[in-house]
ZAVOFI-125222 format. One record per residue: residue in one letter; chain; x, y, z of N, C-alpha, C in turn. Coordinates in steps of 0.1 Angstrom, whole numbers. Layout:
A A X Y Z X Y Z X Y Z
...
//
This chain:
X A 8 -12 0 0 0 0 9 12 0
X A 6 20 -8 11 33 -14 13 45 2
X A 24 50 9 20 56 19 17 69 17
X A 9 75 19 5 87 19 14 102 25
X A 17 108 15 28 120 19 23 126 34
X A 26 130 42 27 139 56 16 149 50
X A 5 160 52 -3 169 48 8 181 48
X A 18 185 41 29 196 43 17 208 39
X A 13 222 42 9 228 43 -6 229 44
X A -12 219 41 -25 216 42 -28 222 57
X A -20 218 67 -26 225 84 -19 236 87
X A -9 242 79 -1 253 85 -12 262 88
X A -6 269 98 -11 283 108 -7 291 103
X A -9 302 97 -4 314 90 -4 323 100
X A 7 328 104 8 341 113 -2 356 108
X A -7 361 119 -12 376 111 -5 384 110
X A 12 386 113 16 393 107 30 390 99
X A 34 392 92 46 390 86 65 391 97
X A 58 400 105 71 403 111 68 394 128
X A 72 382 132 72 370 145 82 373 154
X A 80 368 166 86 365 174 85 354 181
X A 89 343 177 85 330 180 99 318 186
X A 102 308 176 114 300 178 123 304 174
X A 130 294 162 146 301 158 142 309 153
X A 155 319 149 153 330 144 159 328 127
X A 151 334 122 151 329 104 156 338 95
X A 167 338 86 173 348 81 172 348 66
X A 177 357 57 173 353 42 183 342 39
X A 190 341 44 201 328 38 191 316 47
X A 184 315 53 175 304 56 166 302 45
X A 159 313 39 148 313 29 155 311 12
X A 171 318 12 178 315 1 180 294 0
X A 182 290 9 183 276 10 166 268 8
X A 161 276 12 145 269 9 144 270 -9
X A 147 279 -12 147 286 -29 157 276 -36
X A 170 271 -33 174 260 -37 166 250 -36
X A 164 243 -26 154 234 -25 143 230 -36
X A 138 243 -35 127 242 -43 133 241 -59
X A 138 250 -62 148 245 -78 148 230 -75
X A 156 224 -69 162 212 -70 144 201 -74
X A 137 206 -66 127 193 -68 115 201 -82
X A 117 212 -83 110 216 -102 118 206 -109
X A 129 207 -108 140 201 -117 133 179 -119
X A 130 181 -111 130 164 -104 117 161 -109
X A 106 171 -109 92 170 -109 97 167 -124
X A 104 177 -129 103 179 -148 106 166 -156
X A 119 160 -148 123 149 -153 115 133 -153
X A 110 136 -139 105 122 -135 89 120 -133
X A 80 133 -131 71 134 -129 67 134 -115
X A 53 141 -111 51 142 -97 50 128 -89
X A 50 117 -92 49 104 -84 62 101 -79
X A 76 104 -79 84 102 -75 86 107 -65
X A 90 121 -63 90 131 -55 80 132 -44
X A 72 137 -47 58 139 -43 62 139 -24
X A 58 130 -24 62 128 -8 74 131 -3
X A 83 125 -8 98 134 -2 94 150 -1
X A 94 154 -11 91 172 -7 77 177 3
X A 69 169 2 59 174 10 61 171 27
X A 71 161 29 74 158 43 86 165 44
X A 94 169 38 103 180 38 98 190 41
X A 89 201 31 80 209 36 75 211 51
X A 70 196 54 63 200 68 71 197 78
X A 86 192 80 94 191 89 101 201 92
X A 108 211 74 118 217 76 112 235 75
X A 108 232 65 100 250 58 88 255 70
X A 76 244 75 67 252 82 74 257 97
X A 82 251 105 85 257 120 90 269 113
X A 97 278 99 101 286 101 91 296 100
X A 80 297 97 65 300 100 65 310 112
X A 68 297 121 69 301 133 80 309 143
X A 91 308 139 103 314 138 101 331 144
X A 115 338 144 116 347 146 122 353 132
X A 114 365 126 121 373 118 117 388 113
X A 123 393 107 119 411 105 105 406 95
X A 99 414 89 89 421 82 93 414 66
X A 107 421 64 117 417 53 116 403 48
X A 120 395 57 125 383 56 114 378 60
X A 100 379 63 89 378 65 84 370 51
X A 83 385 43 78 385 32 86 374 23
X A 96 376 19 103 367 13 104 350 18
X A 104 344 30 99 333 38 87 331 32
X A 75 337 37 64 333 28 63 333 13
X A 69 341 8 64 339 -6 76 321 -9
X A 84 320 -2 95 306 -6 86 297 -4
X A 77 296 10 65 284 13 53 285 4
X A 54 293 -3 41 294 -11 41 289 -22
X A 55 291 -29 60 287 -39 65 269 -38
X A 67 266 -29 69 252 -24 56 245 -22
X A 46 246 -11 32 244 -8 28 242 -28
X A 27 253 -38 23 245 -46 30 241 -55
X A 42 239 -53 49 227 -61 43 211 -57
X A 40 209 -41 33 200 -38 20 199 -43
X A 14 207 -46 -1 207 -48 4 206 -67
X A 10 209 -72 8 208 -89 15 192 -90
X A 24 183 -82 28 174 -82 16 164 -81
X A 5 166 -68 -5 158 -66 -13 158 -78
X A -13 168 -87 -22 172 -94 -23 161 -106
X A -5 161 -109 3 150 -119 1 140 -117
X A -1 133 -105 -4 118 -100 -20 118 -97
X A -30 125 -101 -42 126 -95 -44 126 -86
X A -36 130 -75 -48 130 -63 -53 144 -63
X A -66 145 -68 -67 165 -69 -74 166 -57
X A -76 156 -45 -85 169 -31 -70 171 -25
X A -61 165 -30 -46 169 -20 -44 180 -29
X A -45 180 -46 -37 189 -54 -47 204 -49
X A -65 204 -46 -66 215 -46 -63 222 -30
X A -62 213 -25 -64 219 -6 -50 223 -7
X A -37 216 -15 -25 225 -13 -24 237 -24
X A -32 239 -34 -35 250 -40 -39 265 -32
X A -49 261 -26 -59 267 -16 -49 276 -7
X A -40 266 -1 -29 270 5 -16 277 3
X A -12 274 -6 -5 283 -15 -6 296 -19
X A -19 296 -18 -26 312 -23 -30 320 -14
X A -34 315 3 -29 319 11 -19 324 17
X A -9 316 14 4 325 19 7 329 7
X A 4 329 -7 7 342 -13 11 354 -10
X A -6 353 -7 -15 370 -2 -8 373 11
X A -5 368 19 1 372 33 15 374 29
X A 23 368 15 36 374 10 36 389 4
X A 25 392 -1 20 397 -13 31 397 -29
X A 26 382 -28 35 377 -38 21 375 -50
X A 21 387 -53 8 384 -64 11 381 -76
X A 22 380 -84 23 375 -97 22 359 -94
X A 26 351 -82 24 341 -78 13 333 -72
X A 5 343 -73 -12 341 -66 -14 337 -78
X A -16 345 -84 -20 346 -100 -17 332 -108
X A -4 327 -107 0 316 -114 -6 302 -108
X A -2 304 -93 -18 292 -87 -28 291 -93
X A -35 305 -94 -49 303 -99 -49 296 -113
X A -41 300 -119 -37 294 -136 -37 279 -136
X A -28 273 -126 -27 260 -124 -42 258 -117
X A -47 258 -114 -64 256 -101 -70 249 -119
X A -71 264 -125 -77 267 -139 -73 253 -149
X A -60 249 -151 -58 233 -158 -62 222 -148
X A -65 224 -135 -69 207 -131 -82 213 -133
X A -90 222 -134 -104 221 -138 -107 215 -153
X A -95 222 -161 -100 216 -174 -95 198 -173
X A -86 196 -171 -82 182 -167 -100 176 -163
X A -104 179 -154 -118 174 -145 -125 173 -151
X A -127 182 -163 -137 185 -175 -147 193 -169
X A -144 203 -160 -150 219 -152 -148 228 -157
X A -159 231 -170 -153 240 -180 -162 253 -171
X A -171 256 -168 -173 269 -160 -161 274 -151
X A -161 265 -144 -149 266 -133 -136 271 -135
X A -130 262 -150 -118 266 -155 -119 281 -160
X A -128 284 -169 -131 297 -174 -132 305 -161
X A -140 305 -149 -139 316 -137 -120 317 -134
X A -115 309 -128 -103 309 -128 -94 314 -133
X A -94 310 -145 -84 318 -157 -89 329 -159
X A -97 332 -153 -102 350 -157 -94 353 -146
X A -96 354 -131 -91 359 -121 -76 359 -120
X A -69 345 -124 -55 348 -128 -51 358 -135
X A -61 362 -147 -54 368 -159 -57 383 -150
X A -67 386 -144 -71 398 -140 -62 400 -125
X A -54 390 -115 -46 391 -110 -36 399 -113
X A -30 391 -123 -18 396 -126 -15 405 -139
X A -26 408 -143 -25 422 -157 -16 432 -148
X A -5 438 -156 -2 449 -147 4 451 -135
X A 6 434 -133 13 433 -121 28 418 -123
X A 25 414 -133 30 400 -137 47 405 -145
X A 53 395 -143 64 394 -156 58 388 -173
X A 61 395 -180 54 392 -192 52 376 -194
X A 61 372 -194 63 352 -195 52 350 -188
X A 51 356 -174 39 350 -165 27 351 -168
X A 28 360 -178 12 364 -184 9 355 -197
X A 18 354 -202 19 345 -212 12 334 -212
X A 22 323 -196 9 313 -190 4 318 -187
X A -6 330 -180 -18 329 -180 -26 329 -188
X A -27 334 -202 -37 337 -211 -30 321 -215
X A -23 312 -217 -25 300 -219 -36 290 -212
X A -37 294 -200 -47 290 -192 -64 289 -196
X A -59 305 -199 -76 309 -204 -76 304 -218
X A -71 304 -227 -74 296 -243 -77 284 -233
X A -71 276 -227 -73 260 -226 -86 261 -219
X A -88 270 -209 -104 269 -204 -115 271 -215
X A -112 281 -219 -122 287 -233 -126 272 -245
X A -113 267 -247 -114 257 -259 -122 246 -250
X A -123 243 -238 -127 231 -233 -144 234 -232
X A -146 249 -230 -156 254 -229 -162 259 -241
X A -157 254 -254 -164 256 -271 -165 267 -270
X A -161 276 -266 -159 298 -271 -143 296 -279
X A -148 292 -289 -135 289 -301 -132 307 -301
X A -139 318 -303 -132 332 -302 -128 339 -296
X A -134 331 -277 -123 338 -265 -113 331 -267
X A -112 316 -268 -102 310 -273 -89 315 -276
X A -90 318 -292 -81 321 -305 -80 335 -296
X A -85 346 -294 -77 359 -290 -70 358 -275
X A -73 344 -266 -61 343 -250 -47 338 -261
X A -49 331 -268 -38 323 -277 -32 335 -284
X A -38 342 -288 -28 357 -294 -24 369 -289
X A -31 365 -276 -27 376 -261 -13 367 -259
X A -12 360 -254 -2 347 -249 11 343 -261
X A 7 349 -273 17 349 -280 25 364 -281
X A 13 371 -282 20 386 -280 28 389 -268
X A 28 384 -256 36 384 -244 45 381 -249
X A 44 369 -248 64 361 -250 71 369 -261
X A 67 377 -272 73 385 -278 85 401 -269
X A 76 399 -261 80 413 -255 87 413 -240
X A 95 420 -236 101 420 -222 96 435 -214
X A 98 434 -200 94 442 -192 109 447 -184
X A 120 439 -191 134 443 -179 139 442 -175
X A 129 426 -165 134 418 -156 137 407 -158
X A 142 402 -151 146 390 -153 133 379 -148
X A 130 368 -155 121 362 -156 119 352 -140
X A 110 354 -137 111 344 -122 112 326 -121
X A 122 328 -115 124 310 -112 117 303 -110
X A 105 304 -109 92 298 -103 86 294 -117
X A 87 303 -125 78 305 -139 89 299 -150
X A 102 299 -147 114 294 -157 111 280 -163
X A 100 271 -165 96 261 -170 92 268 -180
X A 83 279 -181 72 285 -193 82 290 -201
X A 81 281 -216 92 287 -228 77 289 -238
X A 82 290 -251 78 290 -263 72 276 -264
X A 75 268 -261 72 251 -266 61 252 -260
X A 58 256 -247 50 255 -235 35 258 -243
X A 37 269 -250 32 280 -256 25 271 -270
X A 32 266 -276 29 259 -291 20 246 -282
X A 23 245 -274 17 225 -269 4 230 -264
X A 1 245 -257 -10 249 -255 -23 248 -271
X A -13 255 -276 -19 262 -289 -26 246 -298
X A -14 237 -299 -14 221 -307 -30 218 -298
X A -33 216 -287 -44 211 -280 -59 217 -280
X A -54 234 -280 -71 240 -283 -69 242 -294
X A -64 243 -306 -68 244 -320 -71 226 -326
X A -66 217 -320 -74 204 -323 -88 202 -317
X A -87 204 -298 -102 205 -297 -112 213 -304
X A -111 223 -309 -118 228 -319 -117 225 -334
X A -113 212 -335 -109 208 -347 -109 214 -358
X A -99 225 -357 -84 229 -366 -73 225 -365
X A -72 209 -369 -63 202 -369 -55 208 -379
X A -57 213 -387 -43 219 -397 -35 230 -387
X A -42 237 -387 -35 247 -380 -32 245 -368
X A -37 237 -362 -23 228 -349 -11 225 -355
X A -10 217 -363 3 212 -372 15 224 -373
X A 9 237 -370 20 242 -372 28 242 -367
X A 22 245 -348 30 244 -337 38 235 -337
X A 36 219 -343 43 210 -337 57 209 -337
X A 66 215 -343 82 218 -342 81 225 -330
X A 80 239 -333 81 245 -316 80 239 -306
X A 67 230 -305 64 221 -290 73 214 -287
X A 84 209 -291 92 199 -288 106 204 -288
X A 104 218 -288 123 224 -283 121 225 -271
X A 119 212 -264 124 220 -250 134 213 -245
X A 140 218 -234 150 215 -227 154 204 -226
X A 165 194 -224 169 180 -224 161 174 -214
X A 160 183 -202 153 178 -186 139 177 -189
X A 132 182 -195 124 187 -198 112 169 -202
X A 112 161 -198 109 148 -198 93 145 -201
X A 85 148 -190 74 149 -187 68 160 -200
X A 73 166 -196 66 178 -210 69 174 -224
X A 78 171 -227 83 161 -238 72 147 -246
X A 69 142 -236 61 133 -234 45 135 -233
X A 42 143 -229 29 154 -231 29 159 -245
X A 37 164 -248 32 172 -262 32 159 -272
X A 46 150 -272 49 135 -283 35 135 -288
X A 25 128 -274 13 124 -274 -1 132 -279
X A 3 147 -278 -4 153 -281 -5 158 -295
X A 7 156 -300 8 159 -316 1 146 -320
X A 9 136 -317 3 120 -323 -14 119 -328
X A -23 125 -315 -34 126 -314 -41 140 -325
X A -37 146 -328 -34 155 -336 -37 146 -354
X A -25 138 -353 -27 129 -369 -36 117 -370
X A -49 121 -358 -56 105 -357 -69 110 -364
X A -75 127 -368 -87 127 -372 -84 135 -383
X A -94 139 -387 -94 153 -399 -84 152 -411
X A -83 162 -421 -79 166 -430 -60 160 -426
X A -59 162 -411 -44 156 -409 -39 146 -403
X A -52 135 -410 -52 116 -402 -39 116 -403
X A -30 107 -399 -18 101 -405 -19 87 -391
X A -24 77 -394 -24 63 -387 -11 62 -384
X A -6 57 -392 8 51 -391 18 62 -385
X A 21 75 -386 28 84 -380 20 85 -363
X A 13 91 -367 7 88 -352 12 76 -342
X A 12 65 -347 17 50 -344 31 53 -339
X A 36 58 -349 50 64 -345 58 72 -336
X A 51 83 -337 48 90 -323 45 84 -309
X A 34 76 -311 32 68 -299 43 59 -296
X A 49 57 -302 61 50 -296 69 55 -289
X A 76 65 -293 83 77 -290 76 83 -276
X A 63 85 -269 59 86 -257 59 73 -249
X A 54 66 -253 58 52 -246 70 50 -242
X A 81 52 -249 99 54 -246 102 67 -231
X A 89 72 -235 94 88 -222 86 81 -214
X A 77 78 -214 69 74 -205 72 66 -192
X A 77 59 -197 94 49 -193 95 58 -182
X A 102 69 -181 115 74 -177 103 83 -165
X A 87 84 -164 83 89 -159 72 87 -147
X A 68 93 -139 59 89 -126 42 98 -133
X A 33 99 -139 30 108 -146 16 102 -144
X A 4 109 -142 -11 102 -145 -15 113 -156
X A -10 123 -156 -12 132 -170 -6 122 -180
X A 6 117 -182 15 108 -193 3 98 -196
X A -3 89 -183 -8 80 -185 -19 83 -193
X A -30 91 -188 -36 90 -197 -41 100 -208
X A -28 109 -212 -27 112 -231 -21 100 -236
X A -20 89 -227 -13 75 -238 -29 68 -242
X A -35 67 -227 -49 60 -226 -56 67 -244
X A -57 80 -241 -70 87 -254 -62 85 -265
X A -46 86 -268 -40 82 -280 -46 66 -281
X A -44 59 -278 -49 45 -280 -62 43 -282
X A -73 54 -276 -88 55 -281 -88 60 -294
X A -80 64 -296 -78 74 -315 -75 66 -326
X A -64 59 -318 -55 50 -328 -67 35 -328
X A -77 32 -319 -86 18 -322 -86 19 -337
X A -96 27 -337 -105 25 -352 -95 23 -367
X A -76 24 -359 -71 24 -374 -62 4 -372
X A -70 -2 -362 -62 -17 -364 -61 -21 -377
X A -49 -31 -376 -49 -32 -391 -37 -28 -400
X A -33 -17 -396 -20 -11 -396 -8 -15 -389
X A 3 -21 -390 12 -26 -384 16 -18 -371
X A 18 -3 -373 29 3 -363 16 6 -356
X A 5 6 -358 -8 8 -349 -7 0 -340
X A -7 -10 -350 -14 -25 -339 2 -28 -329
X A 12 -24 -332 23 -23 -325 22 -14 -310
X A 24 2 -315 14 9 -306 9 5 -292
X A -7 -1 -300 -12 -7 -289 -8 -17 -286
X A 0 -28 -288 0 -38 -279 13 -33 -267
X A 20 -23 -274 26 -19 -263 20 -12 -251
X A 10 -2 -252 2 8 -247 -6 -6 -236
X A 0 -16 -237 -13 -24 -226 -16 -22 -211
X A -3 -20 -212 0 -13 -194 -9 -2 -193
X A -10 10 -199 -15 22 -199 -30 22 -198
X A -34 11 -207 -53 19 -212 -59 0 -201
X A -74 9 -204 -81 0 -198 -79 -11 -207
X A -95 -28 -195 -93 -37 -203 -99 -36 -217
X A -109 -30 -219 -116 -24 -227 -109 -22 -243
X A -98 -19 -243 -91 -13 -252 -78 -19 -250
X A -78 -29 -248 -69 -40 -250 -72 -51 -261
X A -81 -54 -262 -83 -64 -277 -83 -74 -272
//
């Protein structure tokens, strides 16, 4: 039996004020060491997916990051402490999210966004709400997802690093397209492209340093197929797949998402599709993933209707692990 991670921020006590007088006393080189931390396990999540990790960091979280909560520190080092636990809290909550468990992924969402606000780390409020906004579409909560992605977008207008806006109006296309408003859609997808064009300055935040261009085209490949403009998905598909070597899980998300892409319309291709799916099946390997799992599951619902086909029927007999019994043959 699978052990269940520690609840790491799910019960934390939020102080009312930023500046304590409590246990040890907590310095920025305490919160600079939390900030590595957290790098180290994005890095981990990217490669291997949230089922690996997952627990290590969330019982980390509740052992080492929450007493400093409680700690002693200025106002300064206040604010910067909470925004490091906020930013941690939902690295746990977007992990759970990846392995399904969503009442853990939204209760540490929930929480996250609380100590946001008590950081006033609002470009990172904003980016929770974005992520809230994809496990609704994941759920198939298209109202929900659309409320969400509005409040992120309206968050952080005017207050965000451009990249961070970028995913946000990626958010809102993905709510919009789940939600058939093909024209709020197409103009968050041209908001979201016009960002990443442009800079504000600064230097882009470490938190948000996963969101590239690829990020961007893998959004775009998904709501212009759900709206079946499968041509015009096709374009993205180069872009979606520059990403990073580490970059594992996302790699393996889009493979599958283009694949699915050559299963209907004007841009069937059976046998390439087939091919593709191989090529996620190979990442999939290397990953802890219930998002991986099941864009392998719906690729294999796409690819039924073309048995018959060698690298199809290949495909699937590989895909057995992945999909129900149903769709095993």
């Amino acid at each position: 039996m699978q052990r269940r991670p520690t609840p790491a921020g799910a019960g934390i006590s939020i102080p009312a004020t930023r500046t304590l007088r409590g246990g040890r006393r907590v310095t920025l080189s305490d919160v600079d060491e939390l900030r590595a931390c957290q790098q180290h396990f994005l890095d981990l999540d990217r490669r291997h997916g949230g089922g690996r990790y997952r627990t290590v960091l969330a019982e980390w979280l509740h052992r080492e990051a929450e007493p400093m909560l409680h700690g002693t520190y200025t106002d300064k080092v206040g604010r910067h402490l909470f925004a490091a636990v906020a930013e941690l809290t939902g690295q746990v909550a977007f992990m759970s999210y990846d392995v399904g468990d969503h009442g853990w992924a939204q209760r540490h969402f929930i929480q996250s966004l609380r100590l946001a606000k008590a950081a006033d780390h609002v470009g990172f409020g904003a980016h929770i709400l974005a992520n809230m906004s994809t496990q609704a579409v994941y759920l198939q909560q298209p109202g929900e997802a659309v409320r969400l992605a509005r409040a992120a977008v309206d968050g952080g207008r005017g207050r965000a690093h451009t990249f961070v806006m970028a995913r946000l109006y990626t958010a809102e296309a993905c709510a919009h397209a789940v939600a058939g408003d093909a024209r709020s859609c197409i103009t968050a997808l041209r908001l979201a492209e016009d960002a990443t064009t442009k800079t504000n300055g600064t230097e882009q935040p470490a938190w948000a340093g996963y969101f590239t261009p690829a990020h961007l085209a893998g959004t775009a490949i998904r709501c212009l197929r759900d709206l079946g403009r499968t041509t015009e998905a096709l374009r993205y598909t180069a872009q979606a797949l520059e990403l990073a070597e580490g970059s594992v899980r996302t790699r393996a998300l889009h493979t599958a998402l283009i694949a699915s892409v050559h299963t209907t319309g004007p841009a069937a291709e059976p046998e390439h599709a087939g091919q593709l799916g191989h090529d996620t099946l190979n990442l999939a390997g290397r990953v802890r993933s219930r998002r991986v799992t099941d864009r392998i599951t719906d690729l294999a619902q796409r690819l039924t209707p073309y048995r018959g086909n060698p690298t199809v029927d290949e495909f699937l007999h590989r895909a057995r692990d992945y999909v129900s019994p149903a769709l095993r043959g």
